[in-house]
N, C-alpha and C positions, 0 to 999 in steps of 0.2 A: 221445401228442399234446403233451403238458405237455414232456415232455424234448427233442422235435424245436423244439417253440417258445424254449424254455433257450438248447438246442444255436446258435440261429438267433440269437436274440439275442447270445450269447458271442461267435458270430463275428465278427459285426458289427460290438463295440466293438474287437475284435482289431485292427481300422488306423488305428485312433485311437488307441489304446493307442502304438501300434509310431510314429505319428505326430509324436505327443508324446513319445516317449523320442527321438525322430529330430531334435527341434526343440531338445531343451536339448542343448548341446554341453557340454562339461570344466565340472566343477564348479558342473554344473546351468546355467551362464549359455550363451544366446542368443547368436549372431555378433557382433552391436552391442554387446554388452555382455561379452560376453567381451573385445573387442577393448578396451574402453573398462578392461575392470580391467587389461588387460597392458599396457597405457599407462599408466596411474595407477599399476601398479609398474615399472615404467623410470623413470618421473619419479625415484618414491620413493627407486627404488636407487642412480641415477647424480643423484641431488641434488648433492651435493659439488660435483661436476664442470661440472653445470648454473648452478649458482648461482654459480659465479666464474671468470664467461669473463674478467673483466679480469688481467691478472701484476701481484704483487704488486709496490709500490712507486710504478706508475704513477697519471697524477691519476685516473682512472675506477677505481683499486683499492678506492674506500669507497662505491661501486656494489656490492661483490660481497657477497653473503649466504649463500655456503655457511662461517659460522661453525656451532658447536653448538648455541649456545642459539637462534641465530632459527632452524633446520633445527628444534628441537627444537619451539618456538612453532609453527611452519608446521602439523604434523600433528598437534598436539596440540590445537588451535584447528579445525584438519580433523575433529578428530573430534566436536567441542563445536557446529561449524556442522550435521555430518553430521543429528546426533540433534537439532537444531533444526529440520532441514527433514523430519524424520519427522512430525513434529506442524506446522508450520505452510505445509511445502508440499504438504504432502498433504490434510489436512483444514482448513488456511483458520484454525486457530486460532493468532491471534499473541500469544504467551505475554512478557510483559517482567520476568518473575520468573528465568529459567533458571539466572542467577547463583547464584541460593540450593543448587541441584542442584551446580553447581560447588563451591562452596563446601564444603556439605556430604562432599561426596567426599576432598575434600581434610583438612577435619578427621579424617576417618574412617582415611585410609593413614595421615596425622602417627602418631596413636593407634597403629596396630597395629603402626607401626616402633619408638614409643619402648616398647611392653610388650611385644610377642611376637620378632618378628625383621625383620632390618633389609634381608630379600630382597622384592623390589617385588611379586611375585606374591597374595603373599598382603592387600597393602597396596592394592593393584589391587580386588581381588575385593570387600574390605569397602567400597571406596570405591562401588563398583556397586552393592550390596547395602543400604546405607544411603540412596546418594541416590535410589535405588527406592521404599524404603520411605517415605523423604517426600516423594518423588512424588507416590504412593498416595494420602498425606492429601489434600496441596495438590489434588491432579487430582479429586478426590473431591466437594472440596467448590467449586471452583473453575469443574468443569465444567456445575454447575447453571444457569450463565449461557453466555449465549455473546457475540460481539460484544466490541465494546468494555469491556463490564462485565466479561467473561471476560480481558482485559488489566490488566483495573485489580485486579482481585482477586489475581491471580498477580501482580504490581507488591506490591502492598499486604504478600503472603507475604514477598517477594528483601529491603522495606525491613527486616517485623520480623525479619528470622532475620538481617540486617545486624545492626540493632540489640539483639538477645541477643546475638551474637556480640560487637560492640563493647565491650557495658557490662554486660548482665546475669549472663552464662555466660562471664564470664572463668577460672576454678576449670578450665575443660575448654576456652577458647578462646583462652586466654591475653590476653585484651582487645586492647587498641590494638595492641601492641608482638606478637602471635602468638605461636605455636610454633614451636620447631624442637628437631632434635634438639642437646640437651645432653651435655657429659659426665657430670652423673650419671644419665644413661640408661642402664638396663639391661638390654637386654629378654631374654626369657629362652631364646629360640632364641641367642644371641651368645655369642662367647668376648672380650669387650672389655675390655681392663687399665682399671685403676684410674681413669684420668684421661683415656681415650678418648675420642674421641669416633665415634661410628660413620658411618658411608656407606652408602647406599642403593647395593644392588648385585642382579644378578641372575645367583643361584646361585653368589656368587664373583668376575662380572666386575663392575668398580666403574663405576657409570653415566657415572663421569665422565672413563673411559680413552678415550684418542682415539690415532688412527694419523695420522700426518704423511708425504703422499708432495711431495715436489717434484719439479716436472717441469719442467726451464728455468726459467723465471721466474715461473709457478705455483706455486702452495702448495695443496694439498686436505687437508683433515680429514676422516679417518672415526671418529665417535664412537660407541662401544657406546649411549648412550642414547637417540641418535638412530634406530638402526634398530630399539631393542625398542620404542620409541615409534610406528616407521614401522609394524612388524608390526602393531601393535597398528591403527592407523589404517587398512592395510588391511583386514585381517579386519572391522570395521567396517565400508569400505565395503562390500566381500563383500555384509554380511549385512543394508545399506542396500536393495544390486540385489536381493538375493533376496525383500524387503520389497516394493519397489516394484512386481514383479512377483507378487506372488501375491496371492490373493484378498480376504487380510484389506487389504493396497495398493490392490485395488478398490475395497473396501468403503470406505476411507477418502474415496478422491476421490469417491465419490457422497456421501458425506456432505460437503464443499468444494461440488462441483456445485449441489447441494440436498438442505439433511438434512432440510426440513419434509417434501417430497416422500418423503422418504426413510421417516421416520416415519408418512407417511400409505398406507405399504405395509405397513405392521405390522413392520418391523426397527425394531427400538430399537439407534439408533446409538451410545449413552453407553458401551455398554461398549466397543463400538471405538477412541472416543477417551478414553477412558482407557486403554486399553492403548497407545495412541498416546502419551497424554503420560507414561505411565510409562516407556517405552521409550524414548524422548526424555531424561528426568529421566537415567537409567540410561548412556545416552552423554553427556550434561554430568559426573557424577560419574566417572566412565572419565575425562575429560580432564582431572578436580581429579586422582585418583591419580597420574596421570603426570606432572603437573606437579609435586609433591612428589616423586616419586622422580627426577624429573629435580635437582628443589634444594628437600631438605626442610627448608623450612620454608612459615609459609601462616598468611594474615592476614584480618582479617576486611571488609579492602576487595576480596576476590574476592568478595564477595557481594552489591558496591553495585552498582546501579541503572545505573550507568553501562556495567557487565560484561554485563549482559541486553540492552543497545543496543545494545553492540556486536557481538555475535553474531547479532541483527536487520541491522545494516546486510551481514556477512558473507555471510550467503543471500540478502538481496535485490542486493546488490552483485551477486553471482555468477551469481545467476540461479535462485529460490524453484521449489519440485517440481522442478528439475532435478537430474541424479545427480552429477555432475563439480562444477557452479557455487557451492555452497557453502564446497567446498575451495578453490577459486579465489579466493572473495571473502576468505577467511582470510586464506592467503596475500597478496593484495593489500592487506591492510591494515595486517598484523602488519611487511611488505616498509618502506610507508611511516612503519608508527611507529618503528621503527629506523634505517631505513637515510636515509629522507627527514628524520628530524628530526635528524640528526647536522651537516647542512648548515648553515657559518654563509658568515657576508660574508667571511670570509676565506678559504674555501673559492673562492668565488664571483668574488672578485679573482684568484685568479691563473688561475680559467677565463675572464675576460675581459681577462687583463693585457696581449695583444697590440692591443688597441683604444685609441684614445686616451683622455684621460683621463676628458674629459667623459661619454662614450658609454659607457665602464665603470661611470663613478659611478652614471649615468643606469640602467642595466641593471641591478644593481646593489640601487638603491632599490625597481625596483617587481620585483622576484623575494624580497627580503626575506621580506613577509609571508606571503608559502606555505613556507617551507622553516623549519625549526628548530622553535620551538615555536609556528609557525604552521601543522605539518603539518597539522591539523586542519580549515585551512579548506583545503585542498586538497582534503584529502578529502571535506570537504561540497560543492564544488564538482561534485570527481567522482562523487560521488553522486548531484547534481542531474542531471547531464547524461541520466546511466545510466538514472534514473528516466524522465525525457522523452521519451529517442529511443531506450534501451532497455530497456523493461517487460523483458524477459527477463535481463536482466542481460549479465552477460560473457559466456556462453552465448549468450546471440540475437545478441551481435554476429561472436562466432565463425562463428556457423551463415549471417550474411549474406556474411561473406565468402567463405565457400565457397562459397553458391549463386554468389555472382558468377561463381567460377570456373568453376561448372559451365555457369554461358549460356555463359560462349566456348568452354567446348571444345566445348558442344552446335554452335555457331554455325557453328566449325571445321571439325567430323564434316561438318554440313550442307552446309557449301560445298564439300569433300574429294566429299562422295558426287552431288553437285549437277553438278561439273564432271567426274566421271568417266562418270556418265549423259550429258552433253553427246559425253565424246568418243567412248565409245563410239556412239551414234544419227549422230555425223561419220561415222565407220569404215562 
């Protein structure tokens, strides 16, 4: 009786089992989510070609952003937002310390390029492994509060590890002025002469080899550091989606929902969100390593206060708990601190030089203060807006214009299928 009830049972789960293997597609991801990582690498892939629709030479040519370093900024900022919205779009905790996790990351690869060796891999690894570990502490002790206080205490961490870095731990932070690599660096994986200085490479290729195609009046760069960078941004995302969907991803958003509730079930949620903010910590240092091996060196204003803000306005920009919207809000920021602040009044003149003179000058004066080293309030501007009309970020606004699109074609179908019932009941 025991083994026919087993038997009965076993069967049972057998289509649910078969269910669930039926539901995850390629690489464990869902329809929607598989579709969403193979768009996130076509972006990644054909960046170059994406990011400089204008030919080189023209006035729109300093619109175009497929250079190296901001391609390089783009995904590396992608992945510093990614692991921010692990901990704050998931469980509601908004951390204004995260710069400290960068930072740390970044002292951590300098180090293991100027002793051991100058290949990014293993300068990657320490950089994870260390901002983990002070993670751990900060999230340890950090998490005892929540709210507000839980903001001000991780704040209070990003200032003092600014300020040992700045002035007390200079001997291992190099103070004001940073680290980089020197020539009397030696490390001891290298074969580098006398008076070298070394480069951050991977396995050989030098991070900072680029390919130049021109196509008519096009120019595209493909640079080796950009796509060990992109790899690296997507497997992050990857392992974002596969976060969000599984259960400890559950567990998180009931703790955002309601963690008093949460706790008055008998789950004690703290070790959720500390794994939450250590895995968080663990994606900010990922984005110090690469940004050192993208240009090794690293100073100790990656750690200021200002760097934990900005990766704040980056996921809510984008659109906070969403999967896409953080990289988005990167992107859109990293886009305007470059590309937007490069714009002066001489630029601006000869885009209005066909106008008369007054109406130039006029134009002119009130487009000034957003552009150059007024980027900033453009972008508090556009932050304000996003906030207002869109809680969801770049994301909800995305998702409105589709719906739109979907009334008229619903509207379309309807009327298509409304007047073919007409002619047919004519017939």
């Amino acid at each position: 009786m025991t083994d026919q009830t087993t038997d009965t049972r076993m069967d049972a789960t057998r289509p649910r089992a078969s269910a669930a293997h039926k539901s995850s597609g390629l690489l464990g991801l869902t329809g929607k989510d598989l579709g969403l990582f193979i768009i996130v690498a076509l972006l990644t892939i054909l960046a170059p070609f994406i990011l400089n629709p204008f030919p080189e030479g023209s006035a729109l040519a300093q619109f175009n952003g497929g250079y190296p370093d901001l391609m390089q900024r783009f995904v590396i900022f992608g992945i510093f937002a990614i692991g921010f919205n692990i901990l704050f779009g998931l469980t509601g905790y908004l951390s204004f310390g995260h710069a400290a996790f960068l930072g740390v990351g970044s002292y951590a690869a300098i180090w293991m390029m100027k002793l051991l060796t100058l290949n990014v891999i293993p300068a990657i690894i320490m950089s994870i492994v260390f901002a983990g570990i002070f993670a751990l502490v900060v999230g340890y002790i950090s998490l005892r509060r929540s709210g507000i206080y839980f903001s001000i205490l991780t704040l209070a961490f990003a200032q003092m590890s600014y300020a040992l870095a700045y002035s007390v731990l200079t001997p291992i932070t190099g103070g004001e002025t940073g680290l980089q690599l020197k020539a009397t660096d030696t490390p001891l994986l290298s074969n580098l002469g006398p008076t070298e200085i070394g480069r951050a490479n991977f396995f050989g290729v030098d991070m900072r080899a680029s390919y130049e195609m021109a196509i008519g009046d096009w120019l595209f760069t493909f640079n080796a550091g950009y796509y060990i960078a992109a790899v690296f941004m997507l497997l992050s995302f990857y392992l974002a989606i596969r976060l969000f969907r599984s259960p400890f991803g559950m567990m998180l958003r009931a703790v955002k929902s309601n963690q008093q509730r949460m706790n008055y079930t008998g789950l004690n949620s703290r070790p959720y969100t500390l794994a939450a903010f250590v895995i968080s910590g663990m994606y900010a240092g990922l984005a110090g390593g690469l940004m050192v091996a993208m240009d090794t060196q690293v100073g100790p204003e990656r750690m200021f206060w200002t760097a934990s803000g900005e990766v704040v306005l980056m996921t809510i920009l984008g659109g906070a708990g969403t999967l896409i919207g953080p990289v988005l809000g990167a992107g859109m920021i990293k886009y305007m601190e470059n590309i937007v602040s490069k714009i002066n009044d001489g630029i601006l003149h000869q885009w209005f030089a066909f106008m008369p003179d007054g109406i130039e000058d006029f134009l002119v004066f009130v487009i000034h203060p957003f552009i150059g080293k007024g980027w900033h309030l453009t972008l508090g501007l556009l932050f304000m807006l996003v906030v207002i009309f869109l809680p969801g970020g770049l994301v909800e606004g995305g998702q409105r214009i589709a719906s739109v699109f979907r009334r008229k074609e619903t509207k379309t179908s309807t009327v298509e299928k409304s007047a073919a019932e007409q002619q047919q009941h004519s017939e």
